[in-house]
BANU-388285 format. One record per residue: x, y, z of N, C-alpha, C, O in turn. Coordinates in steps of 0.2 Angstrom, whole numbers, plus 5000, padded with zeros to 4 digits. Atoms other than C-alpha are relative to their C-alpha. Layout:
! residues N
XYZXYZXYZXYZ...
END
This chain:
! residues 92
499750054997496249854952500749984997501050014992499450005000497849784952500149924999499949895004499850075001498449604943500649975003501149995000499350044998499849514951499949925003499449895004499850074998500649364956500049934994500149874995500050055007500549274938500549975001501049995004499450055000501549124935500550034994500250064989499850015007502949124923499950014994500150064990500150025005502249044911499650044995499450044989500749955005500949184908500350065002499950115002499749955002502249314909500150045007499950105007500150004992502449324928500950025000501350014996499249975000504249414935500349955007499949925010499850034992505249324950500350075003500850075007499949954997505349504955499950025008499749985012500450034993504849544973499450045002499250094999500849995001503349544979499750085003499250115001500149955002503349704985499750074998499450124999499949965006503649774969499350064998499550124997500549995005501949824962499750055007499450105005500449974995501349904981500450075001500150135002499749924997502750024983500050034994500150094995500149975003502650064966499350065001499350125000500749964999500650134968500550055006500550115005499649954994501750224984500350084997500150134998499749975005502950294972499850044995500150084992500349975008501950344958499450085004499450145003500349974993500750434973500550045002500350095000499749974997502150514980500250064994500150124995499749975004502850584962499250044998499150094997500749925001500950674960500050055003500050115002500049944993501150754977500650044998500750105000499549935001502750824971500050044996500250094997500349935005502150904956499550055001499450094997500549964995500950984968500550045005500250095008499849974996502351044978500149975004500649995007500250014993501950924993500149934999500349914993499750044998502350765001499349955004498749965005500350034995501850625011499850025008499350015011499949984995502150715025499550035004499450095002500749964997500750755037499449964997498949965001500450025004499650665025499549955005499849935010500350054997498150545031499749964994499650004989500450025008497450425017499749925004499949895009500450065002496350265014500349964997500349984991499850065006497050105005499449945000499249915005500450045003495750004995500349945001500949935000499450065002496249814998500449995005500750045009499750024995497049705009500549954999500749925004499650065001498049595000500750045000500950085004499249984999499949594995500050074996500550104998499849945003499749764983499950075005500150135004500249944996498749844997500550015005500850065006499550004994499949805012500550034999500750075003499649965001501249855004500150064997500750094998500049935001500850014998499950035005500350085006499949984993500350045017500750025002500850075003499550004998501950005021500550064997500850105001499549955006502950115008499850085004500250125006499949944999501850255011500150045009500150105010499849974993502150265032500650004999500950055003498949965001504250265027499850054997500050095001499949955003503850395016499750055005500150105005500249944995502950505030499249995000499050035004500649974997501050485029499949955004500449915006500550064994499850375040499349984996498850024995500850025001498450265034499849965005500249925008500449984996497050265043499749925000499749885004500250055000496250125037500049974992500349994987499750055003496249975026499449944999499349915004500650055001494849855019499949974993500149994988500250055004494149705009499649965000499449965006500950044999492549585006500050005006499550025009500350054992492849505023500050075005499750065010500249964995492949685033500550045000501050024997499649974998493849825038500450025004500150005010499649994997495249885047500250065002500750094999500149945001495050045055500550025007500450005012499649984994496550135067500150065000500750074998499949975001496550305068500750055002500850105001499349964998498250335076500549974994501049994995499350045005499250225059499949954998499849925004500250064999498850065054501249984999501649994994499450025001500850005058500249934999499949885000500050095002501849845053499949955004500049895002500550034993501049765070499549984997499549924996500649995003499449785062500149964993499649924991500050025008499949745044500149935001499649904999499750074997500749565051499249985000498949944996500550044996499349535060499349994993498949944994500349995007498249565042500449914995500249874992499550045006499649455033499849925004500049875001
END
């Protein structure tokens, strides 16, 4: 799991909020490069539906893949043509 949104006081960034999703994107993307290979074509799953998961959604369909689905306690979210930012909104 992934901790975010800390205040300040407890060591929290005024960074954007973002940050923390596309990085899992990014860190994701630079393994697939060291395999040779990309987003592209790619189909994948994201744990989580908060802000660290949406945004990583987001990051990884600019980069080239498509996920599929997207889930948390209250249920899932299942599209097999993309879950796109239509969908992500409509989450948010």
């Amino acid at each position: 799991g992934v901790l975010t949104g800390k205040g300040l006081d407890y060591g929290g960034s005024l960074m954007r909020t973002q940050a923390t999703g596309y990085g899992v994107a990014y860190f994701a993307e630079e393994m697939l490069k060291l395999k040779g290979d990309s987003f592209k074509g790619k189909t994948c799953v994201v744990g989580g539906a908060g802000n660290v998961a949406l945004h990583t959604v987001e990051k990884i369909t600019e980069l080239g893949g498509k996920c599929v689905a997207i889930s948390d306690y209250d249920g899932t979210l299942v599209d097999p043509d993309g879950i796109n930012s239509e969908k992500l909104a409509w989450v948010k």
